[in-house]
NUDOLO-269188 format. One record per residue (C-alpha): residue number from 1; residue in one letter; x, y, z. Coordinates in Angstrom, 2 decimals, always signed. Layout:
REM NUDOLO-269188
  nr rest      c1      c2      c3
 NUM    A       X       Y       Z
...
***
This chain:
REM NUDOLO-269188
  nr rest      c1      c2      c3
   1    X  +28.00  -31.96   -5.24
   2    X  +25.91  -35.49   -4.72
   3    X  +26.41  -34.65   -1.48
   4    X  +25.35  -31.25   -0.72
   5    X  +22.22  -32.14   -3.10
   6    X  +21.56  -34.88   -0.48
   7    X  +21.75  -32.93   +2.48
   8    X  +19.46  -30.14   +0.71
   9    X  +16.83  -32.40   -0.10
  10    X  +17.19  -33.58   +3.85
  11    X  +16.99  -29.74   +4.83
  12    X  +13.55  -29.35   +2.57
  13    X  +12.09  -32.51   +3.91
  14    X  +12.79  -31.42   +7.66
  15    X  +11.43  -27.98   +7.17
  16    X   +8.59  -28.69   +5.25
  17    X   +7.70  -31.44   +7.63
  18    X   +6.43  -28.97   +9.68
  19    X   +3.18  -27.61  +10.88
  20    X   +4.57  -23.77  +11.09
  21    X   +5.93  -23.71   +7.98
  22    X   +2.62  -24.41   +5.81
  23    X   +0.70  -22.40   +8.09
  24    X   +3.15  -19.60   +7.25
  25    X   +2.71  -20.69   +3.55
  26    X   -0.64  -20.30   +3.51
  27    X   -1.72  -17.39   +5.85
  28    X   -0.87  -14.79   +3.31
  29    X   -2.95  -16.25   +0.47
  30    X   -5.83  -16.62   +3.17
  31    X   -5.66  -13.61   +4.44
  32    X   -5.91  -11.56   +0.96
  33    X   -8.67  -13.78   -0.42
  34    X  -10.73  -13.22   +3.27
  35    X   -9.55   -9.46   +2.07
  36    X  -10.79   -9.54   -1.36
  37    X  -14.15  -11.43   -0.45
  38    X  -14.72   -8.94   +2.06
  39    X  -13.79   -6.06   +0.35
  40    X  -16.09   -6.91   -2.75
  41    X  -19.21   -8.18   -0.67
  42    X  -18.79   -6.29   +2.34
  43    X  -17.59   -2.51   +1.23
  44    X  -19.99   +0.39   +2.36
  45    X  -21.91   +2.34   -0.20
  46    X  -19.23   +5.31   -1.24
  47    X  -22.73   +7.55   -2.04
  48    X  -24.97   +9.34   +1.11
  49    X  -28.01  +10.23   +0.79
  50    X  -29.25  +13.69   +1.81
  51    X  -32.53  +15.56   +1.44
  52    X  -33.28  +19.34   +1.01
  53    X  -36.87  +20.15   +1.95
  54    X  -37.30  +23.49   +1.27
  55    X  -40.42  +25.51   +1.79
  56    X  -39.17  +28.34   -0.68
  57    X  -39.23  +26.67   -3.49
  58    X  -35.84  +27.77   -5.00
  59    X  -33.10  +27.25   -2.92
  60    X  -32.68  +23.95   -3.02
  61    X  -32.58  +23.28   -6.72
  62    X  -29.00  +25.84   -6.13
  63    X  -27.88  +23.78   -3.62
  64    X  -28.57  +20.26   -5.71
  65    X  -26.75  +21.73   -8.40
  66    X  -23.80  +22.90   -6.66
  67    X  -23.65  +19.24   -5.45
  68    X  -23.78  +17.54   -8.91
  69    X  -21.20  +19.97  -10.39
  70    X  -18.86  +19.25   -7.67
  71    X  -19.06  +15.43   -8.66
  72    X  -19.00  +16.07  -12.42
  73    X  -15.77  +18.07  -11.92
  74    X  -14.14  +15.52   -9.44
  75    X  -14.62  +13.18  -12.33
  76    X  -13.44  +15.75  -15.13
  77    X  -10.23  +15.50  -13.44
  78    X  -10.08  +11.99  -13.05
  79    X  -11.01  +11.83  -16.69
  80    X   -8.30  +14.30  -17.65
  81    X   -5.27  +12.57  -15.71
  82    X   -6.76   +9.15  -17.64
  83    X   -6.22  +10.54  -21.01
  84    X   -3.22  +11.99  -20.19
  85    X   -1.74   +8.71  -18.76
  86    X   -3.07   +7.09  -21.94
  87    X   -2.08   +9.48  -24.40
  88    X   -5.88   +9.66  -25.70
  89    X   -6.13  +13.22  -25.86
  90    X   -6.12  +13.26  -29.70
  91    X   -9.16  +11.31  -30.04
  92    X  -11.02  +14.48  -29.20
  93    X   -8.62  +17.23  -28.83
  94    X  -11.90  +19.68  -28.34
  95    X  -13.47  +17.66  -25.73
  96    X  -13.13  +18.85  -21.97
  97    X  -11.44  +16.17  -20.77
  98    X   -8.75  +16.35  -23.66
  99    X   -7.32  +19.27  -21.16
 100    X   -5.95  +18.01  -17.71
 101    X   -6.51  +21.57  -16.53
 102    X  -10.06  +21.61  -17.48
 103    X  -11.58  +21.05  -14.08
 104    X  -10.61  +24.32  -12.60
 105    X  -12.94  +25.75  -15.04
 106    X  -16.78  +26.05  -14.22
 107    X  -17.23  +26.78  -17.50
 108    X  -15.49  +23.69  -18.55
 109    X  -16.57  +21.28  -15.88
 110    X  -20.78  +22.69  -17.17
 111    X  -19.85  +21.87  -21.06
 112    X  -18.90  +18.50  -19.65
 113    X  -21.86  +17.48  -18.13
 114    X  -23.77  +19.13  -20.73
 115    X  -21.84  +16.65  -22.76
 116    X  -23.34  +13.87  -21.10
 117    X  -20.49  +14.06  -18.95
 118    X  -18.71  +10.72  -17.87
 119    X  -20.19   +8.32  -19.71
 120    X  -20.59  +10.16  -23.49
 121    X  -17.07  +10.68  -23.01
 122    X  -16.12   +6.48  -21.93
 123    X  -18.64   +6.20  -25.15
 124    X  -16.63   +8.01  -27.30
 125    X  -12.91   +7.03  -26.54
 126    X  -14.54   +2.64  -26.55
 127    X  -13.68   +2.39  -29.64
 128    X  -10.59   +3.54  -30.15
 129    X   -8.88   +2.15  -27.06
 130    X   -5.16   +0.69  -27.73
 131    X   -4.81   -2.66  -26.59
 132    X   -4.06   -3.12  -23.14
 133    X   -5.66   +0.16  -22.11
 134    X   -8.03   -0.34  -19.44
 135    X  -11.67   +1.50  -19.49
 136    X  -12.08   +4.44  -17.55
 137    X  -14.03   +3.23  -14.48
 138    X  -16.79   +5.75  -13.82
 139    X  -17.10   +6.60   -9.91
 140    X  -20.62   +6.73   -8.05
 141    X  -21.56  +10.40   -6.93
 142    X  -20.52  +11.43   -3.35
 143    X  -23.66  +13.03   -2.96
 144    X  -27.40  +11.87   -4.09
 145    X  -30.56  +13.78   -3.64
 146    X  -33.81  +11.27   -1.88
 147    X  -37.34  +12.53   -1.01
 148    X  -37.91  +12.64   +2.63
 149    X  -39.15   +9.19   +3.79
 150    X  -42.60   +9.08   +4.63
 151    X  -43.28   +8.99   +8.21
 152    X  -40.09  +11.51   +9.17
 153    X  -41.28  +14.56  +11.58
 154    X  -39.04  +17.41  +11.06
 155    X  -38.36  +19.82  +13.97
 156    X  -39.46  +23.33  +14.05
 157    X  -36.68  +25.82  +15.34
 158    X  -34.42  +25.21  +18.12
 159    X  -37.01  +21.37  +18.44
 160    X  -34.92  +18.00  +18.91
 161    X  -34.21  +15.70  +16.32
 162    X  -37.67  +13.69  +15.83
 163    X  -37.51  +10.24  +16.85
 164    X  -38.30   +9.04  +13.31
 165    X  -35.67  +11.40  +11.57
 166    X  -33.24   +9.54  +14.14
 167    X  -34.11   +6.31  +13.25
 168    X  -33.61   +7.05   +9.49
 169    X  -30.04   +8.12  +10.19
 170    X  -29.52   +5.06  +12.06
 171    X  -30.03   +2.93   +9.37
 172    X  -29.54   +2.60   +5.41
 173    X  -32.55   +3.83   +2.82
 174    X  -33.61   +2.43   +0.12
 175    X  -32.80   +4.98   -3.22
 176    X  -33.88   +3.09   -6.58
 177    X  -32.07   -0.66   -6.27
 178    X  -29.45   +0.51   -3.55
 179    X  -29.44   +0.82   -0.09
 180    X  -27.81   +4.01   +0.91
 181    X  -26.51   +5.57   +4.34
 182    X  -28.67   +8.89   +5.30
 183    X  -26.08  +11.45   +5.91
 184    X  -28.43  +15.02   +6.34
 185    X  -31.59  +16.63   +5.87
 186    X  -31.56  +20.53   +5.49
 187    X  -34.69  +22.36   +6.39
 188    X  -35.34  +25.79   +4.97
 189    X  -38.40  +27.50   +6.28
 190    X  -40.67  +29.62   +3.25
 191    X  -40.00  +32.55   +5.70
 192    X  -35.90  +32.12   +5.42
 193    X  -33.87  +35.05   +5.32
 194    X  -36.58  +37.08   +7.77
 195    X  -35.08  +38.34  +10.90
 196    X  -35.55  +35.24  +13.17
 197    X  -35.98  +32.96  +10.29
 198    X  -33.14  +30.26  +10.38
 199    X  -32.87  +27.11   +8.06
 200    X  -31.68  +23.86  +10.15
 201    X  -29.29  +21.11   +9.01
 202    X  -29.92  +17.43  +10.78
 203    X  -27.12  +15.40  +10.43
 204    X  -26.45  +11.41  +11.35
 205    X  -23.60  +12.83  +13.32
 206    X  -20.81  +11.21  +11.26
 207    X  -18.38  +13.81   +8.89
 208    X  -20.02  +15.33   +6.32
 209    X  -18.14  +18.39   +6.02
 210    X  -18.72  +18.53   +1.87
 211    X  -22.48  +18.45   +1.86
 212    X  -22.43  +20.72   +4.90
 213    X  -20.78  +23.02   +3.51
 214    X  -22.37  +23.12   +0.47
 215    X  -25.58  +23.74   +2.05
 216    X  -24.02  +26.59   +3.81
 217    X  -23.10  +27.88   +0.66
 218    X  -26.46  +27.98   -1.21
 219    X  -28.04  +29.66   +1.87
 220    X  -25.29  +32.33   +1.65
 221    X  -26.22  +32.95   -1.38
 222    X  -29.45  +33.10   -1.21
 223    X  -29.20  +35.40   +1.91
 224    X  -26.14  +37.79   -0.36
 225    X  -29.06  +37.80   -3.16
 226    X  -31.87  +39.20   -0.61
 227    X  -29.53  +42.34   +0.43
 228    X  -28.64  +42.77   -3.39
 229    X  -32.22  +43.00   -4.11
 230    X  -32.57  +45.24   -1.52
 231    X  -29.74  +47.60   -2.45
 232    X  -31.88  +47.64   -5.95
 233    X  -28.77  +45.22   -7.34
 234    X  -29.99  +42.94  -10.14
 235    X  -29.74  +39.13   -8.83
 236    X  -28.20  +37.71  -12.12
 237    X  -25.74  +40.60  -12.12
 238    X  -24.47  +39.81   -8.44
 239    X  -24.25  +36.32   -8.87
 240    X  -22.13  +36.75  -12.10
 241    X  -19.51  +38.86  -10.01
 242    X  -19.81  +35.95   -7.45
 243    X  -18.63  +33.75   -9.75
 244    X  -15.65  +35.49  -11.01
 245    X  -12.94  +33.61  -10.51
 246    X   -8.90  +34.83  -10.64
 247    X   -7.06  +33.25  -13.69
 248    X   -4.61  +31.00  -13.08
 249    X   -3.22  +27.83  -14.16
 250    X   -1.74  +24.62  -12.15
 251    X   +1.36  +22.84  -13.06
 252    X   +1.59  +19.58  -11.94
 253    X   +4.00  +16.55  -12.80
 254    X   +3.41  +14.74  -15.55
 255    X   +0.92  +11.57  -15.43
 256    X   +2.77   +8.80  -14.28
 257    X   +5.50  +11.50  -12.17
 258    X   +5.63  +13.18   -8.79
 259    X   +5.60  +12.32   -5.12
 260    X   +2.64   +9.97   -5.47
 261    X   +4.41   +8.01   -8.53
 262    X   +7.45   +7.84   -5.86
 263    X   +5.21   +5.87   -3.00
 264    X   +3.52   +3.91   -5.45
 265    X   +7.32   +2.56   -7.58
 266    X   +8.01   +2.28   -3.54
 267    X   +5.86   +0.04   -2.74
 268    X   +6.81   -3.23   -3.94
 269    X  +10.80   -2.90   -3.04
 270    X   +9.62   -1.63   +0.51
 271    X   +7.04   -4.55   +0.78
 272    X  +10.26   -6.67   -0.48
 273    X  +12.12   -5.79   +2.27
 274    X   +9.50   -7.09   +4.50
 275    X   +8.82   -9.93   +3.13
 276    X  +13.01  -10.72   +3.22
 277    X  +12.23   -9.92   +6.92
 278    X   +9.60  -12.70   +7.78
 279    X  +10.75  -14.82   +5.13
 280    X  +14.65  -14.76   +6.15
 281    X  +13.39  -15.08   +9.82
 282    X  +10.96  -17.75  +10.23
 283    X  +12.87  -20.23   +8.00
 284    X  +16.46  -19.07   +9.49
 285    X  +14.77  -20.50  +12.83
 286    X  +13.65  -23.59  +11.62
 287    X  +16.37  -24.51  +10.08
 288    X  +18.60  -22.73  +13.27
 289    X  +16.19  -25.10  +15.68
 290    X  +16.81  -28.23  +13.36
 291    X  +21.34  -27.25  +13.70
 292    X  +20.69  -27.68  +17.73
 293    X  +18.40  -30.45  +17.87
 294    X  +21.11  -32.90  +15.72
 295    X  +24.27  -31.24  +18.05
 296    X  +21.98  -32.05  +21.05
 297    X  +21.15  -35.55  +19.43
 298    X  +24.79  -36.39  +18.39
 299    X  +23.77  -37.07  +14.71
 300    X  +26.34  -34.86  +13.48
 301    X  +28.95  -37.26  +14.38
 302    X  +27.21  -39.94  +12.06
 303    X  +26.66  -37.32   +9.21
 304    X  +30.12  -36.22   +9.15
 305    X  +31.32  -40.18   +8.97
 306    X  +29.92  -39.64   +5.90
 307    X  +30.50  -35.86   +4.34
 308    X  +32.37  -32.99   +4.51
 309    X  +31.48  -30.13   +6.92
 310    X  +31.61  -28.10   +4.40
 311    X  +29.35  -29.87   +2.07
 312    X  +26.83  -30.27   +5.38
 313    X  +26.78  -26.44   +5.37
 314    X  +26.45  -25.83   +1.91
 315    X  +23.31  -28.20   +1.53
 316    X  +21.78  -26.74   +4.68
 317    X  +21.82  -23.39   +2.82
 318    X  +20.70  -24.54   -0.19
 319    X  +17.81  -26.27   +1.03
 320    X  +16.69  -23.61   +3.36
 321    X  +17.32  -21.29   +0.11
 322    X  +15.15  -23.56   -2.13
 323    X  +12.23  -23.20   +0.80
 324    X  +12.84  -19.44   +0.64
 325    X  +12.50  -19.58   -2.78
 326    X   +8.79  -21.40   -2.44
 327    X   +7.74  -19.18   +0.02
 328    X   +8.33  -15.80   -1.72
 329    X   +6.79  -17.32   -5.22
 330    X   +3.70  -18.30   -3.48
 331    X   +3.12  -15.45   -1.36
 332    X   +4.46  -12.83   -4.57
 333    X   +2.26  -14.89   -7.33
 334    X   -1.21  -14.95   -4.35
 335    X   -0.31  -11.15   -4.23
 336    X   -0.37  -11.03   -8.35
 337    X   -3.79  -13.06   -8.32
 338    X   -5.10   -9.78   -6.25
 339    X   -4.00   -7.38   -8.31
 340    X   -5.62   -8.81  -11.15
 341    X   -8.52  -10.35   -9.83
 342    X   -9.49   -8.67   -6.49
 343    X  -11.14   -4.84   -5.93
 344    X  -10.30   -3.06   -2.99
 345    X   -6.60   -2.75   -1.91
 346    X   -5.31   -5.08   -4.28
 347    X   -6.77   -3.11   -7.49
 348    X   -5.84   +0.30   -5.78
 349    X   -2.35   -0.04   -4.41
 350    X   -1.55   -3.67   -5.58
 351    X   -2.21   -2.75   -9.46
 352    X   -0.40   +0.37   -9.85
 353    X   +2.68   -0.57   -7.66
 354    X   +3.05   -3.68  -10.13
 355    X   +2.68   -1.01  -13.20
 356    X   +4.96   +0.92  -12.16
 357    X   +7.77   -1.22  -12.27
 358    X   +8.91   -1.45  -16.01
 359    X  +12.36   -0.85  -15.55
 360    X  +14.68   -4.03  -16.38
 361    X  +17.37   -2.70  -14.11
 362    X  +15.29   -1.91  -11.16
 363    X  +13.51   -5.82  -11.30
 364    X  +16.49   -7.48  -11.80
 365    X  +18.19   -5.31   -9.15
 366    X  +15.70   -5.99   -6.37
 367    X  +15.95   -9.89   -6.90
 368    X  +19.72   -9.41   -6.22
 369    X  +19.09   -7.54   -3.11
 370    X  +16.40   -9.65   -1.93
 371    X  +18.55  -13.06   -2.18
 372    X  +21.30  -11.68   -1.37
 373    X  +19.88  -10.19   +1.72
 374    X  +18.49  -13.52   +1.91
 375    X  +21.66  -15.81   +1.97
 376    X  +23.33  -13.07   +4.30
 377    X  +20.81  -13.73   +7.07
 378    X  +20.83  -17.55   +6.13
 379    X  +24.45  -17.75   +7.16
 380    X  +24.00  -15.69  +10.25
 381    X  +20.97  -18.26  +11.18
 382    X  +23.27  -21.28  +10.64
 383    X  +26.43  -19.79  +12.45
 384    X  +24.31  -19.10  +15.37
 385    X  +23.13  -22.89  +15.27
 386    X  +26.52  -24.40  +14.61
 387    X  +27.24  -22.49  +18.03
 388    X  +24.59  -23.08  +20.35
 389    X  +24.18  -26.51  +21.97
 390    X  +20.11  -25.74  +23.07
 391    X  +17.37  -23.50  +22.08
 392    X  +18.29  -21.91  +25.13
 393    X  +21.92  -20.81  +24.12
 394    X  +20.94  -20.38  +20.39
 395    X  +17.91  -17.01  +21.99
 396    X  +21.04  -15.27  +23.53
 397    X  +23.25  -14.94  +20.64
 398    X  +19.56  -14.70  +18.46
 399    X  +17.58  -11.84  +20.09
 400    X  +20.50   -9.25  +19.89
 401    X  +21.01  -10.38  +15.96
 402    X  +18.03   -9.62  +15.28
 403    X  +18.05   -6.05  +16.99
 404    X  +20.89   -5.52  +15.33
 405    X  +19.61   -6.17  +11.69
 406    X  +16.02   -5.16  +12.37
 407    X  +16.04   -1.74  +14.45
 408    X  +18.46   +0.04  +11.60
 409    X  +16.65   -1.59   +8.78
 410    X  +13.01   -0.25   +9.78
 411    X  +14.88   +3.34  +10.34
 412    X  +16.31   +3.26   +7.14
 413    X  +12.78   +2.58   +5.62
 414    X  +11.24   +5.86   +7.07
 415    X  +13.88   +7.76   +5.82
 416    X  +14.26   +6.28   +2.81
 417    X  +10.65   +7.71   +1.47
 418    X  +11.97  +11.06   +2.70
 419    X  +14.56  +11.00   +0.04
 420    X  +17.30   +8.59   -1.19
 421    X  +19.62  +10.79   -0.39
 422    X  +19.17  +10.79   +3.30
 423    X  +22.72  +10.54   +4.74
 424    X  +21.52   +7.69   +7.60
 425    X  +20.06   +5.55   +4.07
 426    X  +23.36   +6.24   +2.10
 427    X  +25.84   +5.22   +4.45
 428    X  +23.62   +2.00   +5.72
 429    X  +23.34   +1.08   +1.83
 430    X  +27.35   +1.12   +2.05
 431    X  +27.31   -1.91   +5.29
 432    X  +26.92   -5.28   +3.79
 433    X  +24.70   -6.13   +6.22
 434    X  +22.06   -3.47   +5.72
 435    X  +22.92   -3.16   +1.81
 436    X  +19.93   -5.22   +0.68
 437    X  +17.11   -3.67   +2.59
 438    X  +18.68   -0.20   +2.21
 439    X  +18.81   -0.34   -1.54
 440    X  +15.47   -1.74   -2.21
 441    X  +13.81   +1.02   +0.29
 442    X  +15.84   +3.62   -1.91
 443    X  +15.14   +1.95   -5.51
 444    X  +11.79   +3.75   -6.14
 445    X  +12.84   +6.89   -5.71
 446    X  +15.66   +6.62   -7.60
 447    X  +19.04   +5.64   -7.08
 448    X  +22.10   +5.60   -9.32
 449    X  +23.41   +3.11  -11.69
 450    X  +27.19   +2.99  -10.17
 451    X  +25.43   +2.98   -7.10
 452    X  +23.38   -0.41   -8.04
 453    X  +26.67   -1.71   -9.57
 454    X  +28.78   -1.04   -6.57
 455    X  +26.63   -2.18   -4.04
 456    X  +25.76   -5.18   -5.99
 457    X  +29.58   -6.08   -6.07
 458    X  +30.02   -5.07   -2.72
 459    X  +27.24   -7.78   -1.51
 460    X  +29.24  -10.34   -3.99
 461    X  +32.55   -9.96   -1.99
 462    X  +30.77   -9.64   +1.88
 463    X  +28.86  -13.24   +0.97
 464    X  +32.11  -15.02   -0.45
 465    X  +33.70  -13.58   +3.04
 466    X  +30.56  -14.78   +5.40
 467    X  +31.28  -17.94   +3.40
 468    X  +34.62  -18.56   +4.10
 469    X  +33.94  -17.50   +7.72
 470    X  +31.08  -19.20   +8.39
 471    X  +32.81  -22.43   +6.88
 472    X  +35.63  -22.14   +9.67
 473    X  +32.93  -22.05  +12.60
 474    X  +31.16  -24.77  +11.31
 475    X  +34.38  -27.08  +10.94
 476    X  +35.30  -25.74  +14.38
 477    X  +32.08  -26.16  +15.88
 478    X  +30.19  -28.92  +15.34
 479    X  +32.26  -31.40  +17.20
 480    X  +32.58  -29.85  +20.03
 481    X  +31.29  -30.44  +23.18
 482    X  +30.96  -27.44  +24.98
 483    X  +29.28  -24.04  +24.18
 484    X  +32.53  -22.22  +22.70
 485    X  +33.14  -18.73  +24.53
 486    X  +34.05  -15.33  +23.36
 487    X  +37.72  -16.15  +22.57
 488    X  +37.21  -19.41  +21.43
 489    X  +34.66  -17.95  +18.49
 490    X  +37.25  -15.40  +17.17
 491    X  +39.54  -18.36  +16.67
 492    X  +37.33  -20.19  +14.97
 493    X  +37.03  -17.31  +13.04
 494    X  +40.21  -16.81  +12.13
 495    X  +40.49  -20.91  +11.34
 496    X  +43.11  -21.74  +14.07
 497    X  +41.95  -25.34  +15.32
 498    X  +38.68  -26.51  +16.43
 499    X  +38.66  -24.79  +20.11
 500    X  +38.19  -28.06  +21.68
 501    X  +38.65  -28.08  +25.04
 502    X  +40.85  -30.39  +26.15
***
């Protein structure tokens, strides 16, 4: 054991000797605190500005309203889904947003924001929040209504965009303390709804199909009310039909269930199986580079004065392991500090994906599969070393290994969020060589127990087999002088003499 401690701590030393191993180290950490810096100082205003300059003097109000009712019900529902996850419903079992169904009411969605929508309601439920129950975050409004800015020419008709009115949608304005993009200005004329008469949206030219369309719909209302005045209908009593809605109710998954719970329990395994990818990978080739360069060097003649071959192989693993082991801490504990800390992608996906996994079984499962997947790759690294006498040999026996591991594995991802039951994902989790990335692309959507067990012992058996097979090579191997072919490899395999060529 003194031994294959010694040659581990050799392994460790070599590998993290190296420039390409800490700049691996560190370019995940960099790269999500560049992403969380920029995300939090650099993220565009989610609110555009529009204005409604209209010369009739009722219109618009219709139009603003519209707007701010679509935001207050966007946030009902976000409110609604929040108690729901929560289980805060009884703190106000009256309240609007007690009822996750409560946005598809107008009705509902008014008595909210006659409420004092959003924030009476984050008012109320304060002080009664469990611990470890986040705040509900309130959102900023999609839409907000600015005065034209002075100095803006608006066209008249079929006239081009003024110069100034350009300029404005060119850059940000200033609304209150923030600096907003200007996403439209609609135009309606005193005479609108005359033959002729036509009201005229000016848009920055970017998407806005929301505010566009709601603009649309205020002047078709206003133009429906005209001909119901004219057909001696009462305006109040047309728009009340208008409104009339067909009952009907929405089921929808419980808070916490569905397709979108699926991706999200998915994320971490499938970002697992990545990360056993480029981790497995990068240190399987440093420590495969480090095999040829001592064959090449004749110091393996030395070490094995000294040690067993097997002992030599065993350390090599276990160091590389150990390095494995460094990486995936520092790279999974930089990708806990942005969950926690960072906005942006790490609060959105990072966050959830983390919550999502409170199932004993399914954590201690996917560290099985990830080191097992791990050490299976290891071995293949170190075979390939123990054969090749150059970087040169060690490419052609490593570029179809990889192929072979990496072309089924990224197919068995995409089918593996169709369904775990996909017959491609179920027979690959059954091949010890695919068994670790195919189980931890199928563990958030469910897989079961036996399954887990069987696989598990499955993996168990294939490594003590790669073992004992990769032991032979390496015995058979390392000594010899000559790049072994085709025959000579199966037996070394099959442990009959060390294929030295006489």
């Amino acid at each position: 054991m003194r031994d294959v401690l010694l040659v581990a701590m050799r392994e460790i030393r070599q590998i993290t000797a190296t420039k390409g191993f800490w700049i691996m180290l560190l370019a995940l950490p960099v790269a999500l605190a560049v992403s969380g810096f920029a995300t939090s100082s650099l993220a565009p205003e989610t609110t555009t500005a529009y204005t409604i300059v209209d010369e009739t003097g009722g219109i618009g109000e219709g139009i603003t309203e519209r707007l701010d009712l679509a935001d207050q019900q966007q946030t009902l529902r976000d409110l609604g889904e929040y108690a729901a996850r929560w289980e805060l419903q009884g703190v106000d079992p009256q309240a609007p947003w007690a009822d996750r169904q409560a946005w598809l009411s107008e009705a509902e969605v008014r008595r909210f924001a006659d409420a004092g929508g959003a924030e009476a309601a984050v008012a109320r439920l304060a002080p009664v929040l469990p611990a470890g129950v986040p705040p509900f975050e309130i959102e900023d409004p999609a839409y907000m209504a600015v005065p034209l800015p002075d100095g803006i020419t608006l066209g008249q008709g079929d006239a081009a965009m003024d110069d100034s009115l350009q300029a404005a949608f060119e850059n940000d304005i200033t609304a209150g303390d923030r600096s907003l993009p200007y996403g439209a200005v609609l135009h309606i004329p005193a005479n609108f709804g005359e033959p002729g008469a036509a009201a005229r949206i000016y848009t920055n030219g970017r998407t806005n199909q929301t505010l566009i369309q709601a603009f649309r719909d205020g002047l078709d209302t206003a133009v429906r009310d005209r001909a119901f005045a004219v057909q001696g209908i009462d305006a109040g009593t047309a728009r009340a039909i208008g409104t009339m809605r067909a009952p009907v109710g929405v089921t929808e998954p419980p808070p916490g269930g569905g397709l979108s719970a699926v991706m999200t329990r998915s994320l971490v395994p499938i970002a697992l199986v990545y990360l056993l990818l480029i981790t497995a990978v990068t240190t399987g080739s440093m420590m495969l580079q480090g095999v040829v360069e001592e064959r090449s060097n004749k110091l393996f003649e030395s070490v094995l004065a000294c040690i067993r071959p097997d002992a030599l192989m065993q350390g090599k693993l276990l160091g590389l392991g150990a390095v494995g082991i460094v990486i995936v801490l520092v790279w999974a504990g930089t990708g806990l500090a942005g969950a926690l800390y960072f906005e942006g992608f790490a609060a959105d996906v990072l966050k959830p994906s983390l919550e999502a996994l409170d199932d004993p079984l399914l954590i201690a499962a996917m560290i099985v599969y990830f080191f097992a997947g791990y050490v299976i790759l290891a071995m293949l690294f170190l075979a390939i070393g123990a054969l090749s006498e150059s970087m040169q040999d060690a490419q052609s026996y490593l570029t179809p290994v990889i192929l072979l591991v990496m072309i089924p594995v990224l197919i068995v991802m995409q089918a593996a969020l169709s369904g775990p039951d996909q017959p491609i994902v179920k027979i690959l989790s059954w091949i010890p060589l695919y068994t670790p990335f195919a189980m931890l692309a199928r563990l958030g959507s469910g897989v079961a127990t036996w399954e887990i067990a069987g696989t598990i012992v499955l993996l168990a058996v294939f490594i003590w087999i790669e073992l004992q097979l990769l032991g032979r090579i390496f015995r058979a191997s390392l000594l010899n002088d000559k790049k072994p072919a085709l025959k000579q490899i199966v037996a070394m395999v099959r442990g009959q003499g060390a294929a030295r060529e006489g």
